[in-house]
Every structure is written in C-alpha cells, then in structure tokens.
C-alpha positions in Angstrom: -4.3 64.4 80.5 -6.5 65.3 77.5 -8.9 62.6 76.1 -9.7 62.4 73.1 -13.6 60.1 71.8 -13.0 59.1 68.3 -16.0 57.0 66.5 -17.2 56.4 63.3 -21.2 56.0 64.0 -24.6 56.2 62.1 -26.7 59.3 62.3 -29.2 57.1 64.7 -26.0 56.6 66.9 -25.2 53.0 66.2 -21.1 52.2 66.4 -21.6 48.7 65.4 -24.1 46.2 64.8 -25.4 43.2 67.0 -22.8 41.2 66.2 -20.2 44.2 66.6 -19.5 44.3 62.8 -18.5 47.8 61.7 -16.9 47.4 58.4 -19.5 49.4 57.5 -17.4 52.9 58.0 -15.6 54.7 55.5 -12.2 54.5 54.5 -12.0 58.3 55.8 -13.2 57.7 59.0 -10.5 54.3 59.5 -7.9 57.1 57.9 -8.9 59.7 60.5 -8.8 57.1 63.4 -5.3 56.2 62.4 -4.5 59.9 62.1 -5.5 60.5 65.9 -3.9 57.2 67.0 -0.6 57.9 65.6 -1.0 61.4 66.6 -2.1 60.3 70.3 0.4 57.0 70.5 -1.9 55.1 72.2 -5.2 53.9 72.2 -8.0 52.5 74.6 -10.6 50.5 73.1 -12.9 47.4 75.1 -12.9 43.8 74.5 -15.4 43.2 72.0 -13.7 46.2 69.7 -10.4 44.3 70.3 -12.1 41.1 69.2 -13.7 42.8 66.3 -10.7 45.0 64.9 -8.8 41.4 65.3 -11.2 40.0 63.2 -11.1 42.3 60.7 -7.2 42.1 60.7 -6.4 46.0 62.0 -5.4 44.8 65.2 -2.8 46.0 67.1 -3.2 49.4 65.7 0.1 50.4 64.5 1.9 53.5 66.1 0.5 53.4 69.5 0.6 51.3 72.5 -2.8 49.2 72.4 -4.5 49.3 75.7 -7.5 46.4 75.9 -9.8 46.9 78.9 -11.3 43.5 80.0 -12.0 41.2 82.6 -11.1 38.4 80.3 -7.5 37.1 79.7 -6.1 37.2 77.1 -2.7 35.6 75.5 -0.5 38.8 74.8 0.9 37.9 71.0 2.1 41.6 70.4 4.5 42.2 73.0 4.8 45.9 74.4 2.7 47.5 72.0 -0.3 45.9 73.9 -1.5 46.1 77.2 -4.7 44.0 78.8 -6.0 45.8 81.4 -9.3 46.0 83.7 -9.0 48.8 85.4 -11.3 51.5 86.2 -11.3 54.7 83.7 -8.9 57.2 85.6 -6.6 54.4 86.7 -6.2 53.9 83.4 -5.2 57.4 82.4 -2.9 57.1 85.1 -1.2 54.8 83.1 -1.2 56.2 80.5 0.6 59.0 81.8 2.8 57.2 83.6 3.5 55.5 79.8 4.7 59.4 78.9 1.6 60.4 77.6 0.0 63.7 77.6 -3.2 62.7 75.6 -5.4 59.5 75.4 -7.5 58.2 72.5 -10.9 56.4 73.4 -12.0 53.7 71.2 -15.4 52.3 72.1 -17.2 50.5 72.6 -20.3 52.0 73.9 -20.1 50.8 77.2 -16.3 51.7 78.3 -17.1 55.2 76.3 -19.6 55.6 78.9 -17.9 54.6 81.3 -15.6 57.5 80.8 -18.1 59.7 79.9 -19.8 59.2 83.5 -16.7 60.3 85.4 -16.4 63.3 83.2 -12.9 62.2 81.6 -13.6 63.2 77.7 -12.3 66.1 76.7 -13.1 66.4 73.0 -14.9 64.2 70.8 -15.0 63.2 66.7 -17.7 61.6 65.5 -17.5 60.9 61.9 -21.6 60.0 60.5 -21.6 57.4 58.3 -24.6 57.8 55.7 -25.9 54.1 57.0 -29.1 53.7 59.4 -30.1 50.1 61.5 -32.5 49.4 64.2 -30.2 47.3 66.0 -26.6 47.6 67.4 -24.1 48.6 70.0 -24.7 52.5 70.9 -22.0 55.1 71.0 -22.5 55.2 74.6 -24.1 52.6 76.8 -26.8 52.3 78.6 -25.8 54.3 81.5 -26.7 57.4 83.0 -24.7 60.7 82.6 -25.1 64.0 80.5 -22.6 66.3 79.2 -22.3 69.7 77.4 -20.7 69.8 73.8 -19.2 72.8 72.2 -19.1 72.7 68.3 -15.2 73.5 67.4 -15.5 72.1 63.1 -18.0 70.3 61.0 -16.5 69.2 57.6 -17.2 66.6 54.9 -15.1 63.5 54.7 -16.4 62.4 51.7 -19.6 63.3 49.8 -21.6 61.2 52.4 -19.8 61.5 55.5 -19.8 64.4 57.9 -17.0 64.6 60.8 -18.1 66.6 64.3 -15.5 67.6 66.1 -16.9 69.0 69.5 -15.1 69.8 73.1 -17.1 68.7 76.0 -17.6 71.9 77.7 
C-alpha cells in the first residue's frame, strides 16, 4: 500500500493556525489536494481537520471514501463515503486495502501525520509552501519523535508565490 502526505504548509512549517484555520492556502494547493484525492479515492485526515474542512464547507471530500480518525463519536450524516475510525496507523491501511485500495492519501493534521511518520508508513510526500509565515499553529508533524530521509522527485511553481515539493521518503 503506497501512502501518499499531501499538505499545504508555510515555509516555517505551520499547516494551520491555533485555532486550526487554514483558509489561508491557495486555490492550487485545495485544486491539487482534490487532484490526489480523486486520484487516491480515499482520504485519511484527524478530527480537528474533519471539524475544520466542515466548517469551511469542503467536507466530505467528494470522490473518495472519507476516513476520520478519532476517539470521539461522531453522528455519520454521509453514509458510506465516510468512515469514523480510531485505529492505529497500519490498521488503518489495512482497511483501506481491504476497501480495494492500492494507495492511501494522508491528510493531517500534524499529529496523525506523525503518527504515520513514526512507524515509517509514508511513502511520498507533497508539500505545497504557501508564501504566508506565523509564530503560532498546528505543525506539519507533531510533536513526536521520528526522522526520515527524503528524496527530491519535482519542484514546480503553483502559482507565482507557491512552490509544490514533491519528495519520496527514501
């Protein structure tokens, strides 16, 4: 099972603010999520980027099979395009497979991206820098211990202030 990070993030490596508000990202980087999500069919994204893409009205994400990870319960509104979950990282890519997948897309936030990140489950990652620093926020990864090697596969301009990595963990 490939997996597959996908964030839009600031330079400093913020993915949202304090509050978890990341309207803040370009129209290219929402188009490029979509693009991988469709591509992908499913995504995995925690709670509080559930809660936020809800609030902003993007939630579910069409295309794919939406797969929340929490502790918290949830009433399911969408049917079987989403899936509440709490499960560990590779039980969840277990599912996933066993949904007919081949490829998974994380969504954040930072702590459920590090999460898989720790166990060494992401296989390629986009990160799409939005031209927009703050002091305070939720981090691409959380506050967790764990290192990993990257492999540069494209750089390449979104937009005349946005810049998309696209790396392989090695």
């Amino acid at each position: 099972m490939k997996v597959i990070l996908y964030m839009g993030t600031t330079p400093n490596g913020y993915i949202a603010k304090e509050n978890g508000d990341s309207e803040w990202v370009s129209d290219e980087d929402l188009n490029g999520f979509y693009e991988e999500s469709k591509k992908a069919k499913n995504i995995i994204l925690g709670k509080n980027t559930f809660l936020e893409a809800s609030r902003q009205g993007y939630f579910p994400f069409p295309g794919a099979v939406n797969i929340v990870v929490t502790h918290q319960t949830f009433e399911n509104k969408w049917g079987r395009d989403v899936v509440f979950t709490d499960k560990k990282p590779k039980e969840i890519l277990s599912m996933v497979e066993e949904m007919g997948f081949d490829t998974a897309l994380l969504a954040g936030g930072g702590m459920l991206n590090a999460s898989f990140a720790q166990e060494g489950l992401i296989d390629e990652i986009y990160l799409d820098i939005e031209p927009l620093l703050f002091g305070k926020g939720i981090r691409l990864f959380g506050e967790t211990d764990f290192a990993c090697e990257l492999e540069l596969i494209e750089a390449k301009n979104l937009n005349k202030n946005t810049v998309q990595l696209h790396y392989k963990v090695v």
